[in-house]
Biopython code that builds the backbone (N, CA, C, O; Angstrom):
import numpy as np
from Bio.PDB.StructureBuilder import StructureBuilder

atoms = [
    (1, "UNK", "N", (0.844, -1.173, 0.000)),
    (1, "UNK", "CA", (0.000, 0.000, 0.000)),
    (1, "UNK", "C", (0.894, 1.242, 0.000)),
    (1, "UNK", "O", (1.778, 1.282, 0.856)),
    (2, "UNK", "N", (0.740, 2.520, -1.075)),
    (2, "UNK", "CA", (1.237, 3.312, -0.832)),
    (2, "UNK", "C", (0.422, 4.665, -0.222)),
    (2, "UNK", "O", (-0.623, 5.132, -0.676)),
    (3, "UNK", "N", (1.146, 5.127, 0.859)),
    (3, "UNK", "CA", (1.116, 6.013, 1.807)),
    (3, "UNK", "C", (1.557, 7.571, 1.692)),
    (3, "UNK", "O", (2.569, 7.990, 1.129)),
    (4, "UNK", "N", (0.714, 8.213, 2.254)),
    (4, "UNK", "CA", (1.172, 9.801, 1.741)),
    (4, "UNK", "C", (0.903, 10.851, 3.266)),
    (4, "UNK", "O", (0.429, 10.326, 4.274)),
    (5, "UNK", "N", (1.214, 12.107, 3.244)),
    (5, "UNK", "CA", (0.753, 12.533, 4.696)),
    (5, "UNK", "C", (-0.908, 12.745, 4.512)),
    (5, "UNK", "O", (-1.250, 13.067, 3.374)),
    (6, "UNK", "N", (-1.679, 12.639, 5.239)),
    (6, "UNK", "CA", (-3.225, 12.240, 5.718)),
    (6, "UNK", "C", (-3.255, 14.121, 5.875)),
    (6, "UNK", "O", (-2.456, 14.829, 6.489)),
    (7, "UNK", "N", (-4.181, 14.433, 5.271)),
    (7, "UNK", "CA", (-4.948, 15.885, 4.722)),
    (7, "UNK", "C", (-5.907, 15.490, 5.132)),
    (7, "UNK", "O", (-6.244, 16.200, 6.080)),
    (8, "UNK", "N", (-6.605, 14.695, 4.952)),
    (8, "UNK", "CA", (-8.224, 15.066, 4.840)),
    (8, "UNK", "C", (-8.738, 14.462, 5.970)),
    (8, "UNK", "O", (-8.133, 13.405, 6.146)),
    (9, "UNK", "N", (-9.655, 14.666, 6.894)),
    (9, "UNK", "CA", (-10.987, 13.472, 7.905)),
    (9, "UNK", "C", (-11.184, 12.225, 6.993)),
    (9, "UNK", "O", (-10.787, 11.162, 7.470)),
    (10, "UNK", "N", (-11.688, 12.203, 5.862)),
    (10, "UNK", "CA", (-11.402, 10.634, 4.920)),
    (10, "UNK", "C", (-10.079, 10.304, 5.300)),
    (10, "UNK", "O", (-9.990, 9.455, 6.188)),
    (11, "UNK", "N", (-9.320, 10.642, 4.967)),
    (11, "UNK", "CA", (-7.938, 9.426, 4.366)),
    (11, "UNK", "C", (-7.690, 9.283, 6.493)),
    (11, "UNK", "O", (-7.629, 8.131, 6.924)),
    (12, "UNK", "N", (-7.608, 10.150, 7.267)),
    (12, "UNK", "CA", (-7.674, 9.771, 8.790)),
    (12, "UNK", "C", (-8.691, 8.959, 9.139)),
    (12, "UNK", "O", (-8.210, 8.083, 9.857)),
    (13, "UNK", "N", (-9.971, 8.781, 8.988)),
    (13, "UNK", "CA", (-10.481, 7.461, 9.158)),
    (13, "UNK", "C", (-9.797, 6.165, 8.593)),
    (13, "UNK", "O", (-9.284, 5.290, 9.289)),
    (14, "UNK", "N", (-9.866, 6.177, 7.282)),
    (14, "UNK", "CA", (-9.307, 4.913, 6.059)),
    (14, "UNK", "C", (-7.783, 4.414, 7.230)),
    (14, "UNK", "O", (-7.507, 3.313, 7.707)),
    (15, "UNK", "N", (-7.145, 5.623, 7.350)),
    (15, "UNK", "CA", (-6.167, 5.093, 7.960)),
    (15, "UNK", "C", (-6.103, 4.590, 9.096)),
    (15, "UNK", "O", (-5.127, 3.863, 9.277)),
    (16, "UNK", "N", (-6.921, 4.740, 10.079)),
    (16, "UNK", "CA", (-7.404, 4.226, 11.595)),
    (16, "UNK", "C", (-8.254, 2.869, 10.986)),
    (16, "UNK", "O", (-8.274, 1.881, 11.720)),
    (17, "UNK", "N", (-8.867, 2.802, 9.836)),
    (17, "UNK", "CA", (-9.203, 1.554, 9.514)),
    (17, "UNK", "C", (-8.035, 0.244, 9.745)),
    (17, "UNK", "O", (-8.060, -0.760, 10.455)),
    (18, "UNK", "N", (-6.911, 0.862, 8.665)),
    (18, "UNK", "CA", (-6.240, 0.306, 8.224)),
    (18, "UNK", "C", (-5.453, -0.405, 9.588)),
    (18, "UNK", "O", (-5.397, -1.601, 9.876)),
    (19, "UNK", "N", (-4.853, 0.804, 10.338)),
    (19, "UNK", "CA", (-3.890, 0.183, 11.264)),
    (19, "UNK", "C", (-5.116, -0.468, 12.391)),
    (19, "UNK", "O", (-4.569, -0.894, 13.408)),
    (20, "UNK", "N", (-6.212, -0.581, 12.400)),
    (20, "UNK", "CA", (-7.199, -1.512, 13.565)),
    (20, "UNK", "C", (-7.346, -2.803, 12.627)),
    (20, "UNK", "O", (-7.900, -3.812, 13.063)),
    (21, "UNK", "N", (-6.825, -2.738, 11.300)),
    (21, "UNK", "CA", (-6.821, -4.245, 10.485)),
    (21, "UNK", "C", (-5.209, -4.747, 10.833)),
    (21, "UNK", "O", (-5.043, -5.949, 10.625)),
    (22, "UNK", "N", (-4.252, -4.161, 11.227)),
    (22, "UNK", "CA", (-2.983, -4.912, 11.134)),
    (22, "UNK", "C", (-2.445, -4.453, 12.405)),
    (22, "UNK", "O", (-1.216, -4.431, 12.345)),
    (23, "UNK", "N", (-2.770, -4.185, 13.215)),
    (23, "UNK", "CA", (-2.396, -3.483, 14.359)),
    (23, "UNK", "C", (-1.693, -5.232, 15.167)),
    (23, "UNK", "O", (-0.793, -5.083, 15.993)),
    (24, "UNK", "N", (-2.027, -6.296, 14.948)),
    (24, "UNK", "CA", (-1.259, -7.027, 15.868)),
    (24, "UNK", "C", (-0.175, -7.983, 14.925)),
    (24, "UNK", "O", (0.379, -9.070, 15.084)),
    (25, "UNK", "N", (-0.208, -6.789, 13.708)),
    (25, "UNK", "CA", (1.456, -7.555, 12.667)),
    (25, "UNK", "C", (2.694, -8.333, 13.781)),
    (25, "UNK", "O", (2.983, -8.013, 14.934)),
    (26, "UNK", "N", (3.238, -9.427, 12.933)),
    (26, "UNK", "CA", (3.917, -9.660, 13.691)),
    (26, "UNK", "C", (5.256, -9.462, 13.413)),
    (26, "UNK", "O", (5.636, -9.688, 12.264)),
    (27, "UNK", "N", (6.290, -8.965, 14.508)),
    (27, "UNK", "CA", (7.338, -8.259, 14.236)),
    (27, "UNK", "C", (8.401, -8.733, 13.475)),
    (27, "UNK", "O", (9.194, -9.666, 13.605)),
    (28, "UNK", "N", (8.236, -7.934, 12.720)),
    (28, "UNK", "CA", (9.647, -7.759, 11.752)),
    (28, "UNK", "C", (8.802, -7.852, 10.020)),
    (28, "UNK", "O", (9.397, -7.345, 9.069)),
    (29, "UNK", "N", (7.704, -8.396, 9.849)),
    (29, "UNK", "CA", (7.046, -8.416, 8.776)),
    (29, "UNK", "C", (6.317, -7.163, 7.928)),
    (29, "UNK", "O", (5.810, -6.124, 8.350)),
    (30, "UNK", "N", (6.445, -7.599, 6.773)),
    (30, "UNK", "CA", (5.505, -6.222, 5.795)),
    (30, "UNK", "C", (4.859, -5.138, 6.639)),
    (30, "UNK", "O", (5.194, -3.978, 6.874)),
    (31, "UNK", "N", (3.673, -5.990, 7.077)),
    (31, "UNK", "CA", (2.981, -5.503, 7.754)),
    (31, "UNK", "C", (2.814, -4.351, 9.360)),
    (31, "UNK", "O", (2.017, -3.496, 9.746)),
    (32, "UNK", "N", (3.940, -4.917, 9.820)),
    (32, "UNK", "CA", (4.890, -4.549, 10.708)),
    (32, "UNK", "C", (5.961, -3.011, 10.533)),
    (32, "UNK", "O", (6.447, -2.265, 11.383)),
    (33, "UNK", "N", (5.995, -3.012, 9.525)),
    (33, "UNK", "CA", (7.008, -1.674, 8.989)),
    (33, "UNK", "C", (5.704, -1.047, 8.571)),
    (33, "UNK", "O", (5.766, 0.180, 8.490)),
    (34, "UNK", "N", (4.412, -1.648, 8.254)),
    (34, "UNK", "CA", (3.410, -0.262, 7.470)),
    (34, "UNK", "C", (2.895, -0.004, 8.697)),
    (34, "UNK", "O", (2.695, 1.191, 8.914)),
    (35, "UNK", "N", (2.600, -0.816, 9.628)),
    (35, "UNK", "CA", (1.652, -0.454, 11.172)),
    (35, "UNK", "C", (2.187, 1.001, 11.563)),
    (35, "UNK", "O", (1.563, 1.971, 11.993)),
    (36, "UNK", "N", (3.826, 0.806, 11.215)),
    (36, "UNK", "CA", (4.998, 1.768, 12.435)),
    (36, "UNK", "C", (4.885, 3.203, 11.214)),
    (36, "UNK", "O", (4.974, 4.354, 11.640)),
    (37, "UNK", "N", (4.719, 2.968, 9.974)),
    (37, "UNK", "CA", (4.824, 3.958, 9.344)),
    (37, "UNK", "C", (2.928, 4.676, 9.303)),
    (37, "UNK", "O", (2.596, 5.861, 9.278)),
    (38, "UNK", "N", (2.155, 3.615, 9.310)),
    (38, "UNK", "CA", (0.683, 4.575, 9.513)),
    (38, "UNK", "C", (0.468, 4.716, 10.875)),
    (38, "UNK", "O", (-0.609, 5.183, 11.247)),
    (39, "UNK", "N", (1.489, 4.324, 11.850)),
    (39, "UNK", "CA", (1.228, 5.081, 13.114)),
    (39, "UNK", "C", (1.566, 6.304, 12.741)),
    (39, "UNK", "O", (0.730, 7.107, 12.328)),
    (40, "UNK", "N", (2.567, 6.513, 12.825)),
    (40, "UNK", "CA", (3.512, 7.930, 12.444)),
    (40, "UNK", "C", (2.434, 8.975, 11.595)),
    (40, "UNK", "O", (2.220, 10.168, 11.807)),
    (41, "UNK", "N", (2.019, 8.342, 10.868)),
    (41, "UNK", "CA", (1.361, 9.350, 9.738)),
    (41, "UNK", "C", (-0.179, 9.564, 10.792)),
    (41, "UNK", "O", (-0.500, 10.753, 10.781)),
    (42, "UNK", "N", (-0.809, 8.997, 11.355)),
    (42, "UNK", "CA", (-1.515, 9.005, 12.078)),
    (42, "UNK", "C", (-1.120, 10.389, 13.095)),
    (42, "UNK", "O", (-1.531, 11.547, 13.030)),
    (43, "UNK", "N", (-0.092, 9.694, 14.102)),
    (43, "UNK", "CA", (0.288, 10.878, 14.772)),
    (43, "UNK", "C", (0.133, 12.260, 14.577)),
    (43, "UNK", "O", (-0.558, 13.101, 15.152)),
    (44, "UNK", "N", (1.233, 12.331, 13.275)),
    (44, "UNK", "CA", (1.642, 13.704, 12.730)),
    (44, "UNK", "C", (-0.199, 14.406, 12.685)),
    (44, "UNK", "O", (-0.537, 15.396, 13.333)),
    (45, "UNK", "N", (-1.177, 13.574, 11.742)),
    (45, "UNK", "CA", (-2.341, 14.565, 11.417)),
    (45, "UNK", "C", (-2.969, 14.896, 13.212)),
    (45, "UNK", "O", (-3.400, 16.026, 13.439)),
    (46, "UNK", "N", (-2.963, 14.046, 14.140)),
    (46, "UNK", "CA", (-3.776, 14.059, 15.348)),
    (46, "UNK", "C", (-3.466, 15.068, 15.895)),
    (46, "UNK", "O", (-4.224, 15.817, 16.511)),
    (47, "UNK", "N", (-1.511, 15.280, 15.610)),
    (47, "UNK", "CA", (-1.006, 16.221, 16.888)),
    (47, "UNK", "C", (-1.307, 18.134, 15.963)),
    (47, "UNK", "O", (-1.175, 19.222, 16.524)),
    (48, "UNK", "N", (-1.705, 17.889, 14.518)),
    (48, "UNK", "CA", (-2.258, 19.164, 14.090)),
    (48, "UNK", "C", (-3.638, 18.973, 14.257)),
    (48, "UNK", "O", (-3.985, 20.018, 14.808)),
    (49, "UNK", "N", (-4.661, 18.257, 14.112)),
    (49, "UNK", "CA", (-5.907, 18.682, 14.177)),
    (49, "UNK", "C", (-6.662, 18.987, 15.624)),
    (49, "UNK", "O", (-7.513, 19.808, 15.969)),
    (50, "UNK", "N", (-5.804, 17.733, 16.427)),
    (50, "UNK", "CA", (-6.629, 17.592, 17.693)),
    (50, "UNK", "C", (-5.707, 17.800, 18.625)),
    (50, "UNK", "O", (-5.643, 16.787, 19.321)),
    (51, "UNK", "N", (-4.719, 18.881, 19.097)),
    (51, "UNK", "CA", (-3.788, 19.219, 19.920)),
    (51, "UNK", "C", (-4.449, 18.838, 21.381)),
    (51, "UNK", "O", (-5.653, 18.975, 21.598)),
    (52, "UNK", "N", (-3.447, 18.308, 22.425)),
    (52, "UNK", "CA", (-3.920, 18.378, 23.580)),
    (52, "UNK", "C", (-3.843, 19.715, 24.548)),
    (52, "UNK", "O", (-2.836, 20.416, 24.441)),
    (53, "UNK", "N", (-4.700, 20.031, 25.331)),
    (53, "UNK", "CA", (-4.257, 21.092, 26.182)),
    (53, "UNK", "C", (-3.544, 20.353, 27.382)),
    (53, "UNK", "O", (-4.151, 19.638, 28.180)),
    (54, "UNK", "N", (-2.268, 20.592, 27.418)),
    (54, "UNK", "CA", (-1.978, 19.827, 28.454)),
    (54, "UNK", "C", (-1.963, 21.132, 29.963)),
    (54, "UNK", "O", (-1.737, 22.342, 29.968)),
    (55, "UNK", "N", (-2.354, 20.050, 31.199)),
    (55, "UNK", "CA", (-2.629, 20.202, 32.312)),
    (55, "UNK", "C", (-1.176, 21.847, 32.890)),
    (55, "UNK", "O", (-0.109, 22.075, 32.320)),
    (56, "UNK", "N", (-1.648, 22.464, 33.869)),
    (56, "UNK", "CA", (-0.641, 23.444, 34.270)),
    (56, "UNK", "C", (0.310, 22.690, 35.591)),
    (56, "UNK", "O", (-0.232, 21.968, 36.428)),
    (57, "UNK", "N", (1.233, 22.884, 35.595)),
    (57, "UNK", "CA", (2.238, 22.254, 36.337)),
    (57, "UNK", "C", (1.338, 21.916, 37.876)),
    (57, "UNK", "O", (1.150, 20.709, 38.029)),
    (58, "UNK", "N", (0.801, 22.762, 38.948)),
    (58, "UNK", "CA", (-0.133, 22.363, 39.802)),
    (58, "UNK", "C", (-0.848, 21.392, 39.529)),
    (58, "UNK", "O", (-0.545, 20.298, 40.006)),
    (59, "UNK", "N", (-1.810, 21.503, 38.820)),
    (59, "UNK", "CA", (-2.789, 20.402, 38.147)),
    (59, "UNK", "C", (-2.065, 19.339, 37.921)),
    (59, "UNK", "O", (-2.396, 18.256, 38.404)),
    (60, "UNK", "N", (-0.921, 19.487, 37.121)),
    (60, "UNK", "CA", (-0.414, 18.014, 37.133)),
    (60, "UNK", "C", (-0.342, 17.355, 38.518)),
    (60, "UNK", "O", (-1.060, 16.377, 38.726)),
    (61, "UNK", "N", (0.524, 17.847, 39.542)),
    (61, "UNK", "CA", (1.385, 17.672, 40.572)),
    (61, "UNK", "C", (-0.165, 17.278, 41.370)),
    (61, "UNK", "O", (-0.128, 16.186, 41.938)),
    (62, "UNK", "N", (-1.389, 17.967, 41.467)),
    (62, "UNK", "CA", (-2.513, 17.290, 42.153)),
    (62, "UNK", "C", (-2.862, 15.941, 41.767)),
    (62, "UNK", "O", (-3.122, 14.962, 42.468)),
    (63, "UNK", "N", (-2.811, 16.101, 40.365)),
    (63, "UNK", "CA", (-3.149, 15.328, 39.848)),
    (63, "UNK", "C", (-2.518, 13.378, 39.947)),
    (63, "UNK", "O", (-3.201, 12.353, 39.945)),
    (64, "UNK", "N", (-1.064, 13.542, 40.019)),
    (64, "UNK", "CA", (-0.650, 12.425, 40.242)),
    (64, "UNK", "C", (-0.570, 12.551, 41.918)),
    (64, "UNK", "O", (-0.367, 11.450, 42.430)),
    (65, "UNK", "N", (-0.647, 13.277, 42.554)),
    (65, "UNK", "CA", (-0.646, 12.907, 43.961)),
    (65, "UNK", "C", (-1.771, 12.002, 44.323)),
    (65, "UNK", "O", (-1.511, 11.066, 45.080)),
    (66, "UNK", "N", (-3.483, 12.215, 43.706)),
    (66, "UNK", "CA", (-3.903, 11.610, 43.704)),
    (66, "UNK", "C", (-3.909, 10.383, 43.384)),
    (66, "UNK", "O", (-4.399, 9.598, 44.196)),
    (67, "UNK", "N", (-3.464, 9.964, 42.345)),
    (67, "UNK", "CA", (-2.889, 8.898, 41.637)),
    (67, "UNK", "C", (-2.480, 8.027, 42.578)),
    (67, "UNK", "O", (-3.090, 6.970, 42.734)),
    (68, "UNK", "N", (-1.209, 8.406, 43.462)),
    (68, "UNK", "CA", (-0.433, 7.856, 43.868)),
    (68, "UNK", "C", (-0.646, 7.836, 45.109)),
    (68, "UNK", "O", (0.250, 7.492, 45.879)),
    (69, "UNK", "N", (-2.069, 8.259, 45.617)),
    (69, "UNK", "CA", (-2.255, 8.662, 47.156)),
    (69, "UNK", "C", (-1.279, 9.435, 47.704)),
    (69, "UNK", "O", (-0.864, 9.163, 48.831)),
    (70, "UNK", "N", (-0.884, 10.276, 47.142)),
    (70, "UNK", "CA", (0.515, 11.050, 48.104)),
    (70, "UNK", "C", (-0.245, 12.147, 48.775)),
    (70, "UNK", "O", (-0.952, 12.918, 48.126)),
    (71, "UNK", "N", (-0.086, 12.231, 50.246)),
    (71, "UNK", "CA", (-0.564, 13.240, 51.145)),
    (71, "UNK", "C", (0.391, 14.935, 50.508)),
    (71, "UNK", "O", (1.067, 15.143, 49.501)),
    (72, "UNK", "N", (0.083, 15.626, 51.408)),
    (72, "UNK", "CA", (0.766, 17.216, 51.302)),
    (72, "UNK", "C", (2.043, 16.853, 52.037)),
    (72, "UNK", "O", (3.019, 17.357, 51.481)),
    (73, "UNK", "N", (2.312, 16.213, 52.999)),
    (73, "UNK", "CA", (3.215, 15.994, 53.883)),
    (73, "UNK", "C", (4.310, 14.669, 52.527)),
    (73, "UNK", "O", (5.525, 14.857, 52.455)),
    (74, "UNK", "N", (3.718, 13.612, 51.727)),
    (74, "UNK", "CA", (4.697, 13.002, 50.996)),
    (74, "UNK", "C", (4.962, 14.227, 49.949)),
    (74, "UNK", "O", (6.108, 14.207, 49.499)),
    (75, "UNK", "N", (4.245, 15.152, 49.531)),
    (75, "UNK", "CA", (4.721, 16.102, 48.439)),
    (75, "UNK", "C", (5.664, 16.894, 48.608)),
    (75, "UNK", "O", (6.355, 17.313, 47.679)),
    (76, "UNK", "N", (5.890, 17.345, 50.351)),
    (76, "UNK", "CA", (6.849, 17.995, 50.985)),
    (76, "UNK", "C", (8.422, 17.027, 50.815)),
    (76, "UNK", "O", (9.537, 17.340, 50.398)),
    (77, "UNK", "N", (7.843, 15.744, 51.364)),
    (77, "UNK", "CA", (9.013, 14.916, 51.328)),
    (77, "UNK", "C", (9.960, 14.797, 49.960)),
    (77, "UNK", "O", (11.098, 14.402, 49.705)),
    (78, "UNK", "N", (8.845, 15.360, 49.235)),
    (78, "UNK", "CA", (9.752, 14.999, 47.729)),
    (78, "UNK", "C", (10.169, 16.378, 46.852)),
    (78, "UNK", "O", (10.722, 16.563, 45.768)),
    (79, "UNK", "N", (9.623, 17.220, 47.869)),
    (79, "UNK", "CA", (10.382, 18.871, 46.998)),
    (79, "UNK", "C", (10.856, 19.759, 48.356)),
    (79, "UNK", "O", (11.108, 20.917, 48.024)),
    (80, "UNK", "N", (11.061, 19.489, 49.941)),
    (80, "UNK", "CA", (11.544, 19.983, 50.660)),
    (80, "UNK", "C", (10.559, 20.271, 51.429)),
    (80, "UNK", "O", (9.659, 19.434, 51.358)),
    (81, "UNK", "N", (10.283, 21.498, 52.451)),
    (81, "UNK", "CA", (9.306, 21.436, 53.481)),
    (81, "UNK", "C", (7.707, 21.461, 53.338)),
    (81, "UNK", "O", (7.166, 21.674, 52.253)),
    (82, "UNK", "N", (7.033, 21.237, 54.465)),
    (82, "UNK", "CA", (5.785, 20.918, 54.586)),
    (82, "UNK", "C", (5.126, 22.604, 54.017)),
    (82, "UNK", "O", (4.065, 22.635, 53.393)),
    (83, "UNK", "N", (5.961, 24.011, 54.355)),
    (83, "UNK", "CA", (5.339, 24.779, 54.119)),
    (83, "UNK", "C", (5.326, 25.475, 52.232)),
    (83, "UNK", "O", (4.824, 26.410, 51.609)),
    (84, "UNK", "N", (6.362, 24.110, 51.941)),
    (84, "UNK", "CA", (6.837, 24.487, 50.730)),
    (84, "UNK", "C", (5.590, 23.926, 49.708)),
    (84, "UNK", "O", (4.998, 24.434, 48.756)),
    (85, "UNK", "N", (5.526, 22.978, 50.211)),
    (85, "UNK", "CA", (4.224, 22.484, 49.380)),
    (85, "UNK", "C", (3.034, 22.928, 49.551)),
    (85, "UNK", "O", (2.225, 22.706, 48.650)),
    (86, "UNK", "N", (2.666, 23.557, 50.560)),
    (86, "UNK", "CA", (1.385, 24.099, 50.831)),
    (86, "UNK", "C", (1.466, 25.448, 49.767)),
    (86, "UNK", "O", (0.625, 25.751, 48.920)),
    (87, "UNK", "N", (2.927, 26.257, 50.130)),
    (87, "UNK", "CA", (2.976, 27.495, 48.982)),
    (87, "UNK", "C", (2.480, 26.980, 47.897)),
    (87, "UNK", "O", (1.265, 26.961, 47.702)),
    (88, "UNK", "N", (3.487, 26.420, 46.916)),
    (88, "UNK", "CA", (2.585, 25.261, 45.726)),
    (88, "UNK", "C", (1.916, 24.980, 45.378)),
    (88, "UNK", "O", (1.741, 25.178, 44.176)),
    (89, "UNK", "N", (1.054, 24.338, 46.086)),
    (89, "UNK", "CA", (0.207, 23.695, 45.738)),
    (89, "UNK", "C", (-1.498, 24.904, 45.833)),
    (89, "UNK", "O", (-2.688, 24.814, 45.529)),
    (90, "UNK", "N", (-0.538, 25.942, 46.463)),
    (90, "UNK", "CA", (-1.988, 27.426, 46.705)),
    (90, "UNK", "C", (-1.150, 27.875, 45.749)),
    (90, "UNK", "O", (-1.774, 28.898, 45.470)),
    (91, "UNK", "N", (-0.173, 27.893, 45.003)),
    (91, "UNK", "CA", (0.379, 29.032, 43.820)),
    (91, "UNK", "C", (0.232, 29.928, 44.529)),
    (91, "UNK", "O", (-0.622, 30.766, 44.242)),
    (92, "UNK", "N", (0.987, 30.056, 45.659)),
    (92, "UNK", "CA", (2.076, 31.158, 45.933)),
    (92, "UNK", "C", (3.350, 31.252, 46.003)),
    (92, "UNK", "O", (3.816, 32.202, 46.633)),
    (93, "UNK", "N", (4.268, 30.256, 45.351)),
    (93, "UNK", "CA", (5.355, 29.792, 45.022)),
    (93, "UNK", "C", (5.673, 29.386, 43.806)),
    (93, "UNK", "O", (4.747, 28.987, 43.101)),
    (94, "UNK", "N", (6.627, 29.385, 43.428)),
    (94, "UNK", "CA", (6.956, 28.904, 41.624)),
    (94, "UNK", "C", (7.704, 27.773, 42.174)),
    (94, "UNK", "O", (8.123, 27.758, 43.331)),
    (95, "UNK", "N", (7.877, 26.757, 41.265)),
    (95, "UNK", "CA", (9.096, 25.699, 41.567)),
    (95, "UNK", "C", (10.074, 26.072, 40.804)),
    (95, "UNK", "O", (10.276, 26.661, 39.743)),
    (96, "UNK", "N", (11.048, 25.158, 42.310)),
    (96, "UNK", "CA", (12.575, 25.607, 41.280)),
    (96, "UNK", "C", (12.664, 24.617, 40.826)),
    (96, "UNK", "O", (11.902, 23.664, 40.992)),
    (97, "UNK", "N", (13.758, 24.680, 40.073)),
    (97, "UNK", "CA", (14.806, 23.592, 39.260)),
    (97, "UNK", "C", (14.745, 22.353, 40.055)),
    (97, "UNK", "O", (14.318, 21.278, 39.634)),
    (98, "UNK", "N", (15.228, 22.596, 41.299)),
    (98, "UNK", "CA", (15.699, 20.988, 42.264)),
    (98, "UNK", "C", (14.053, 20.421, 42.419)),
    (98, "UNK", "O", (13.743, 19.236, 42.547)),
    (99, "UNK", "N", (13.148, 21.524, 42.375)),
    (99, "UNK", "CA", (12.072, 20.815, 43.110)),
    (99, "UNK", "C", (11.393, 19.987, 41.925)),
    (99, "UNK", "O", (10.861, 18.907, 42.181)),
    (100, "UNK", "N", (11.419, 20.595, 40.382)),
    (100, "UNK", "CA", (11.305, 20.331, 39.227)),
    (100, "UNK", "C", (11.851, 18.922, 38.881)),
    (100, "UNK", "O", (11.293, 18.275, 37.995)),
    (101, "UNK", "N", (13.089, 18.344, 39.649)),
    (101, "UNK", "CA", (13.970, 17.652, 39.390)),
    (101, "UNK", "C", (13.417, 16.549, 40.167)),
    (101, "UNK", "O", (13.238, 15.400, 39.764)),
    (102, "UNK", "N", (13.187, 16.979, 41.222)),
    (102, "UNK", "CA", (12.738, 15.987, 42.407)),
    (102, "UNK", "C", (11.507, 15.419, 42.264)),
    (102, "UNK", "O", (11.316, 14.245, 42.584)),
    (103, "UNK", "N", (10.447, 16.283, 41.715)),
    (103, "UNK", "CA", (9.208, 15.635, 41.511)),
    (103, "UNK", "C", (8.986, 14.968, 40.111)),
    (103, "UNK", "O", (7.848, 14.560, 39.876)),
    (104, "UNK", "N", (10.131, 14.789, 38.986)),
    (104, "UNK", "CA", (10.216, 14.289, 37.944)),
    (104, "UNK", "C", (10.732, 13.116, 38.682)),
    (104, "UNK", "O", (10.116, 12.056, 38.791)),
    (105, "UNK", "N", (11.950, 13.374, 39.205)),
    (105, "UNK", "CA", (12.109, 11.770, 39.020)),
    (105, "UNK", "C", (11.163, 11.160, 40.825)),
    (105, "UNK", "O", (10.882, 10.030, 40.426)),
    (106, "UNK", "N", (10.930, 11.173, 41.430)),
    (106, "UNK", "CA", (10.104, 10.673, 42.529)),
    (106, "UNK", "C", (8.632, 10.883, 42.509)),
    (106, "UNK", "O", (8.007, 10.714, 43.556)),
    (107, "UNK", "N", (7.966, 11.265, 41.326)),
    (107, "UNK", "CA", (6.582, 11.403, 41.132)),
    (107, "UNK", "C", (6.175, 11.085, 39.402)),
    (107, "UNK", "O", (5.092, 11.103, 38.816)),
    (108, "UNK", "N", (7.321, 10.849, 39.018)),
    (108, "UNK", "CA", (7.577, 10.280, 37.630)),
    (108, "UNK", "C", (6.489, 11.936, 36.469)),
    (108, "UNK", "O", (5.987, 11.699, 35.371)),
    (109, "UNK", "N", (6.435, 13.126, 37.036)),
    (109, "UNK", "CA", (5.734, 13.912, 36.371)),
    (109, "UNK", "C", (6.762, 14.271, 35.267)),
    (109, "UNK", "O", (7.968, 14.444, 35.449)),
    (110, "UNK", "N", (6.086, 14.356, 34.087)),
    (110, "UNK", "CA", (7.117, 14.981, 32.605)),
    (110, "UNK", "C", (7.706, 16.399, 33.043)),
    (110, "UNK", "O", (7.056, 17.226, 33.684)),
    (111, "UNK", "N", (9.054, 16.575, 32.603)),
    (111, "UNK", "CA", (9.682, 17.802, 32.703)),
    (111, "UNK", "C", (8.894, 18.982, 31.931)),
    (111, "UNK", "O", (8.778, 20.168, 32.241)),
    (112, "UNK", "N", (8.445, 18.343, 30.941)),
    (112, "UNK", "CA", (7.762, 19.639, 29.697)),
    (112, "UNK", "C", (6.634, 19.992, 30.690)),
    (112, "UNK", "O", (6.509, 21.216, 30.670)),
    (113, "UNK", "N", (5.721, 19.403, 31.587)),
    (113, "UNK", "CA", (4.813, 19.404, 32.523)),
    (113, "UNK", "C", (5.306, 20.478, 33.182)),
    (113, "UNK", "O", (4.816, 21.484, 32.670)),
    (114, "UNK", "N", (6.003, 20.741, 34.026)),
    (114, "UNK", "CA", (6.776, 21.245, 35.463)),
    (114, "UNK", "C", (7.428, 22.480, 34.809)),
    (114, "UNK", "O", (7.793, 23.327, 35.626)),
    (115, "UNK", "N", (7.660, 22.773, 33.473)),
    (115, "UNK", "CA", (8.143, 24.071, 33.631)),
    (115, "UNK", "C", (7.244, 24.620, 32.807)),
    (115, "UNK", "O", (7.685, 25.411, 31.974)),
    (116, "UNK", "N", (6.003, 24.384, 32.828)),
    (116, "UNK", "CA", (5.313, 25.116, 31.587)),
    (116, "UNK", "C", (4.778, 26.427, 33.031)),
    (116, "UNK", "O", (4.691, 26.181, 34.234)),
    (117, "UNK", "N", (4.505, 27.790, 32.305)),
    (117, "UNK", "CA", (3.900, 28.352, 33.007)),
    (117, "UNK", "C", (2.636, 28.631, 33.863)),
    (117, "UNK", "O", (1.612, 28.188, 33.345)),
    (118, "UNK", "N", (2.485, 29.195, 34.928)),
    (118, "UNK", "CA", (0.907, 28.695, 35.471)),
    (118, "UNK", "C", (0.958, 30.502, 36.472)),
    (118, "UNK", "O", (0.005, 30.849, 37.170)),
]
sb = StructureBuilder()
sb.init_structure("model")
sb.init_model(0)
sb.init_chain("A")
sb.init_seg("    ")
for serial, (resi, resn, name, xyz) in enumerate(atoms, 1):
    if name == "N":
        sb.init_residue(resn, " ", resi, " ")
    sb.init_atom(name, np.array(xyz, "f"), 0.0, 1.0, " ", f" {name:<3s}", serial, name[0])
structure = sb.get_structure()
């Protein structure tokens, strides 16, 4: 099958057809290199038509606390004091770098997340 970049709502359906017909190719086959290439082409039209709004750094940081059951007191534990997170989490504080650092890797939140503005 030859493949082109996806313009239209037609050829983005046809193509969500296509890869829900071969989607469990098995690796290394024909089929297998077109899945990985109409993912891609897939992608590219989704991330122009249907952009996500992604969440503001707070929102995130509530957001997986819930997740993860983490109290105000574990959020402290993982960016420094109890009054630090309360600032935070009321946005009366910005995060720094270390705290940015700390809650990426001990709350697994995306970096692009944590420094977007809020």
């Amino acid at each position: 099958m030859k493949y082109k970049i996806i313009k239209t709502n037609k050829e983005y359906q046809k193509a969500l057809e296509r890869l829900d017909k071969i989607f469990d190719a098995k690796k290394g086959s024909a089929e297998a290199d077109e899945l990985e290439l109409l993912s891609l082409l897939i992608e590219q039209y989704e991330d122009k038509h249907f952009p996500l709004n992604l969440p503001d750094p707070i929102e995130a940081i509530k957001f997986r606390m819930e997740q993860m059951g983490y109290t105000q007191t574990d959020l402290a534990n993982a960016i420094g004091l109890k009054s630090r997170a309360s600032e935070i989490l009321n946005r009366k504080r910005k995060l720094t770098l270390d705290m940015i650092r700390s809650l990426n890797e001990r709350m697994n939140i995306p970096i692009e997340l944590l420094v977007k503005e809020y």
